[in-house]
C-alpha positions as CSV (number, residue, x, y, z in Angstrom):
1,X,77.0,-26.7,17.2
2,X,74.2,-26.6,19.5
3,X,71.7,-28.3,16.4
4,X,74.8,-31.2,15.7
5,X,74.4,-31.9,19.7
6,X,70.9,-32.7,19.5
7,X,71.0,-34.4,16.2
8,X,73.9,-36.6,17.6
9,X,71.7,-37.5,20.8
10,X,68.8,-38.7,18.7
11,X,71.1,-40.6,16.7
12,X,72.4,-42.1,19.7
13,X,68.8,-42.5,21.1
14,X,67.7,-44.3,17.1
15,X,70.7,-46.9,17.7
16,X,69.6,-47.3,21.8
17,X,65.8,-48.2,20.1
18,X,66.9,-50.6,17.4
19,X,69.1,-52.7,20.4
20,X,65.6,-52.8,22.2
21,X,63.7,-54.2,19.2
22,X,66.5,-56.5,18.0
23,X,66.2,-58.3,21.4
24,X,62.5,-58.1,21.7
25,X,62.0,-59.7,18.1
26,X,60.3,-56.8,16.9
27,X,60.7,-54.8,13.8
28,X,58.3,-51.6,14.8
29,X,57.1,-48.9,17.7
30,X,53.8,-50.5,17.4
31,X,54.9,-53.9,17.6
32,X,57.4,-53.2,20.5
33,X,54.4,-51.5,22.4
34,X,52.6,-54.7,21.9
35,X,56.1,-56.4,23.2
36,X,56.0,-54.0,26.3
37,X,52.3,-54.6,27.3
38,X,52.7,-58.3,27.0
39,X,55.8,-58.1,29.6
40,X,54.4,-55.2,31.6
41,X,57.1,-52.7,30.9
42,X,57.1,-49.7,30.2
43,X,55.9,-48.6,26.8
44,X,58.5,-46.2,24.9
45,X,57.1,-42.7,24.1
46,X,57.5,-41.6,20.2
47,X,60.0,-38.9,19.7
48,X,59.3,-36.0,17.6
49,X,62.3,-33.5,16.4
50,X,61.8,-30.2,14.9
51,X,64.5,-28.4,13.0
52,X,63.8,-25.2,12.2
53,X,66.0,-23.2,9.6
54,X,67.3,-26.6,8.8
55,X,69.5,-25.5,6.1
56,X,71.5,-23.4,8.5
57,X,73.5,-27.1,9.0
58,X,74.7,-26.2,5.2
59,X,75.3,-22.9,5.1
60,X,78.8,-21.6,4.3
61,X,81.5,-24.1,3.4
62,X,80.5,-27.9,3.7
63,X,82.9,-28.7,6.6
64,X,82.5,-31.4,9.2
65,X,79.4,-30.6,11.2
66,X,77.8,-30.0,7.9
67,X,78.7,-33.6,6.8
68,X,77.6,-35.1,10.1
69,X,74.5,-33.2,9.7
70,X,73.5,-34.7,6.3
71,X,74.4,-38.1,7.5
72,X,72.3,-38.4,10.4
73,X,69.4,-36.5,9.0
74,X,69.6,-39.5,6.4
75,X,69.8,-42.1,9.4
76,X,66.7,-40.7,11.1
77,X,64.7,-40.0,8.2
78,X,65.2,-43.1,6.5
79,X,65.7,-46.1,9.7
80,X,64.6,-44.1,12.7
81,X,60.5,-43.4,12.1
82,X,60.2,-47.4,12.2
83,X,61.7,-47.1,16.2
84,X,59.4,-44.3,16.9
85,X,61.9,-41.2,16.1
86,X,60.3,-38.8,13.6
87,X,61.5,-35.2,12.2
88,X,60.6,-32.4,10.9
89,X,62.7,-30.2,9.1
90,X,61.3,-26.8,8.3
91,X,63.1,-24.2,6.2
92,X,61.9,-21.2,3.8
93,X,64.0,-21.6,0.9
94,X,65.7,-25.1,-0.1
95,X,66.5,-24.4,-3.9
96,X,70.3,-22.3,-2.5
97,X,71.1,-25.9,-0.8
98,X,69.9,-28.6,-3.1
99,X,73.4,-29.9,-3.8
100,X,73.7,-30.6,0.2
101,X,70.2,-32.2,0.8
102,X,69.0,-35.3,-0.8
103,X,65.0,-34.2,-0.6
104,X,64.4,-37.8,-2.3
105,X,64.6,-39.4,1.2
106,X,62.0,-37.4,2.6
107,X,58.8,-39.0,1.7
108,X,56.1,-36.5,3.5
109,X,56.1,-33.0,2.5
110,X,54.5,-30.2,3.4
111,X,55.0,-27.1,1.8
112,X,53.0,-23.3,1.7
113,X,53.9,-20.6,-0.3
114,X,57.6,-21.3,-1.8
115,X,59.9,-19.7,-4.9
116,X,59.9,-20.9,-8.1
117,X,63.5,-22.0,-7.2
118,X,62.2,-24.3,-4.9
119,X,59.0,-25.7,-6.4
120,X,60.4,-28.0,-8.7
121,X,62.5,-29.6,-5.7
122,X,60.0,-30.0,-4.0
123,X,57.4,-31.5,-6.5
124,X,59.7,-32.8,-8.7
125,X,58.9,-30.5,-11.9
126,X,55.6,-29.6,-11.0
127,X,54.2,-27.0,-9.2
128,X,50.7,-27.1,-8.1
129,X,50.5,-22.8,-7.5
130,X,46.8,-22.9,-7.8
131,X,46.0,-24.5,-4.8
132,X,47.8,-22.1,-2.8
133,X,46.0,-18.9,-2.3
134,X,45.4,-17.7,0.6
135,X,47.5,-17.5,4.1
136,X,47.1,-20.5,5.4
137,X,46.8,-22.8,2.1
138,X,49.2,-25.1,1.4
139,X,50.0,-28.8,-0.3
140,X,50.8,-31.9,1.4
141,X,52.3,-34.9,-0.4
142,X,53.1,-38.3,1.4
143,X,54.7,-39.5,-1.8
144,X,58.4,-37.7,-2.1
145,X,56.7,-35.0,-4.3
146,X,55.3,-37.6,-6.8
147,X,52.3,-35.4,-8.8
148,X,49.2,-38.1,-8.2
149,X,50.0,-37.4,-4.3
150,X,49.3,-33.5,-3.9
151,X,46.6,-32.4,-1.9
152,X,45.4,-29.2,-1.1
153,X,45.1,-28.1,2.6
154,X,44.4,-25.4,4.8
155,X,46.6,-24.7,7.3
156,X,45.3,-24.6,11.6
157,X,46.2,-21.0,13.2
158,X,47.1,-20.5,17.1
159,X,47.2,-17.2,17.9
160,X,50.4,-16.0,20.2
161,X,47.8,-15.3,23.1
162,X,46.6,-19.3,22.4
163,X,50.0,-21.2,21.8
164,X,51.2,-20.7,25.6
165,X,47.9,-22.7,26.5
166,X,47.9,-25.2,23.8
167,X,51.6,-26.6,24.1
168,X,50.8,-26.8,28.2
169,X,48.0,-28.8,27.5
170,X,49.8,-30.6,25.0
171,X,52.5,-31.5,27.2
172,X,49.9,-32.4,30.2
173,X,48.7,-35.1,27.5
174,X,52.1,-36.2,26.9
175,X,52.6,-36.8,30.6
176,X,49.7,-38.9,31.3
177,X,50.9,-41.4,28.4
C-alpha cells in the first residue's frame, strides 16, 4: 500500500508536468528548461523513482492495487521520461510474473546474473551468459532486449562504509541545482 502511495503521487506529479509543458509549448524537460531560463523561473529538477522488489505489486492474486500498479508503471515508463520522471524497477526474478508485466515497454535494461527462466524475457530468446562472469559483470541493452543492442559491462561497487558518504554528497549536488 505504501509502494501504490508513491506510485500514485508520481503519477499525479507526471500529469502536474505535462500541464506545465502544454502551456509553455514545449514537448520535453530539456526544452522546458530552456522555457524556464528564458522567463527566469525556476528550472524543474528531474525525478528519479526506484522500485525495488518491483514484482511484489503482483504477487498473490491480481487484485486492485496490483492493477493500478501495472497501469501507472505503464504511464511513467512510457509518457513520463519525456517530463523529466524516470524509474527504475529492480527485481531478482521476473520469469514467475511475466503474465502481469509487459517488459516490452521498458526500453533500457540492465540485467546481472539471472535464471534461465528469466533470460529469454529479458533478451527476447537470447541469452548472452558469456559475458557475465564475474561479480560485478553484467549486460545493458537500450533497445527492449533487441540482440544487436547487448553490451557487456562491469558493474561500480560502494562499499557499506562508502555509500553513507556518497549519497550525502550526492544529495549536496542535488541541492546546489
Amino acid at each position: 500500500e505504501f509502494g501504490i502511495s508513491v506510485l500514485r503521487r508520481i503519477h499525479n506529479e507526471g500529469r502536474h508536468r505535462q500541464r506545465l509543458f502544454s502551456d509553455a509549448g514545449v514537448s520535453d524537460i530539456a526544452e522546458y528548461a530552456e522555457y524556464c531560463t528564458e522567463h527566469k523561473m525556476k528550472i524543474l529538477p528531474r525525478v528519479l523513482v526506484v522500485v525495488d522488489e518491483f514484482q511484489k505489486f503482483f504477487e498473490g492474486e491480481y487484485d486492485k492495487i496490483s492493477m493500478e500498479a501495472e497501469k501507472i508503471i505503464k504511464i511513467i515508463v512510457k509518457e513520463y521520461r519525456k517530463f523529466g520522471i524516470n524509474l527504475i524497477l529492480a527485481t531478482q526474478t521476473v520469469s514467475q510474473y511475466d503474465s502481469k508485466i509487459d517488459l516490452g515497454d521498458i526500453g533500457n535494461r540492465v540485467a546481472f546474473a539471472w535464471n534461465a527462466s528469466d533470460g529469454h524475457l529479458i533478451f527476447k530468446g537470447h541469452e548472452p551468459t558469456e559475458w557475465v562472469v564475474n561479480v560485478g559483470d553484467c549486460i545493458y541493452n537500450k533497445r527492449g532486449g533487441a540482440e544487436d543492442s547487448n553490451k557487456p559491462l562491469r558493474s561500480y561497487y560502494v562499499s557499506s562504509k562508502h555509500l553513507r558518504p556518497q549519497l550525502k554528497a550526492l544529495y549536496n549536488r542535488a541541492l546546489q541545482d
